[in-house]
N, C-alpha and C positions, 0 to 999 in steps of 0.2 A: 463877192460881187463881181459880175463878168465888167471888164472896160468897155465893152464894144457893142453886147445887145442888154439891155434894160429888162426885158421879159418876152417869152413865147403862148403863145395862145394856137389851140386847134380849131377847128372851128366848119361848117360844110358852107360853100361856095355856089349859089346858082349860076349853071355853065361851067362849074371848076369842079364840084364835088368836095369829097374834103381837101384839109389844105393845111399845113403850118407859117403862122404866121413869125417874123423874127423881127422884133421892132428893136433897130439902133437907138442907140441913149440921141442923140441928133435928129432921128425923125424919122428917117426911112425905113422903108419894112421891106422884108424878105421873103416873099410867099415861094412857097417849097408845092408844088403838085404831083400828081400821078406821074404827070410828064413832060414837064417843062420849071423852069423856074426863072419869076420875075422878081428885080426892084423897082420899089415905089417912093417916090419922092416922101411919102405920109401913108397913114393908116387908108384916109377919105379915097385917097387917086386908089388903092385898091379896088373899090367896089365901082369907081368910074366907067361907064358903058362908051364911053369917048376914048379911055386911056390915057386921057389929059394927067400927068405928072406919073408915068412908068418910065422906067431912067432907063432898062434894060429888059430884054425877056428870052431866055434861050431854052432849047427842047433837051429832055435828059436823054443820054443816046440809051436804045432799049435793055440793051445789056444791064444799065445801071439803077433803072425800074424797081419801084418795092410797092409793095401793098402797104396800106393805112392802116394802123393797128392801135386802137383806145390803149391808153390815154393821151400815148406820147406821139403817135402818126406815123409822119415818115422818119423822124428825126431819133435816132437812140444815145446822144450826146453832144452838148454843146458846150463849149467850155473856150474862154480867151479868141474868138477868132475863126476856131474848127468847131465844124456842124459832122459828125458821123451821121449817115443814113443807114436805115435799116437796111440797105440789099449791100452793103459791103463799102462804097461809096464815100467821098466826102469832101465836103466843101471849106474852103478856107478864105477866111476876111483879108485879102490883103489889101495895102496901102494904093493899089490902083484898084481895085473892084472885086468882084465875090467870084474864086473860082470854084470849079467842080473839077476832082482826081478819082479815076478807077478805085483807087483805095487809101488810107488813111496813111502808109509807108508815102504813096506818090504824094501825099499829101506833105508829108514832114520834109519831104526831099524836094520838093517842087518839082516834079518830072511828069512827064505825061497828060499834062493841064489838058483835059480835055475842051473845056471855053476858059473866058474871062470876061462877065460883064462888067466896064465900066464905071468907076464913081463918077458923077457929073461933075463939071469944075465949079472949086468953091465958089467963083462969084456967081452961080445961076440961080 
């Protein structure tokens, strides 16, 4: 059992297309896009046309780009924290917010953080 996400679901998005979703055992979800990636306070602030409860939302630089591929999407492993994406890519849960690394090395080494969105502080 992962510590950190509860379950993934894929799923197609009006205005997003498809999309992976990554729901925290806590609540927040991780939606993974074509070309950006946002957190959401909850599953519901996902499909909000307001954006009322998005914690964060940053663009993937083009280089780091994959195509959506049945069953698994963008996502080709998720295990403790680290999200591999299909174009080489990969994202890590850490103790201040979710980032995104050129590749799963810069990932284990912490080097190259291309962002960091943000966890909100716990009392919000």
């Amino acid at each position: 059992m992962d510590t950190i996400i509860s379950r993934q679901e894929t799923l197609s998005l009006p205005a997003r297309g498809p999309v992976n979703l990554l729901h925290f055992h806590q609540g927040m979800v991780l939606l993974i896009g074509a070309d950006a990636v946002g957190l959401y306070r909850d599953r519901r602030a996902v499909e909000d046309p307001l954006a009322n409860g998005l914690v964060g939302y940053e663009p993937i630089p083009e280089a780091l780009r994959c195509e959506f591929e049945e069953p698994d999407g963008y996502v080709v492993e998720q295990m403790s924290g680290f999200i591999g994406l299909r174009s080489g890519a990969a994202m890590f849960i850490r103790p201040d917010g979710v980032a995104l690394y050129a590749s799963s090395l810069d990932a284990l080494h912490n080097r190259d953080c291309q962002w960091v969105i943000p966890f909100p502080p716990l009392n919000s």
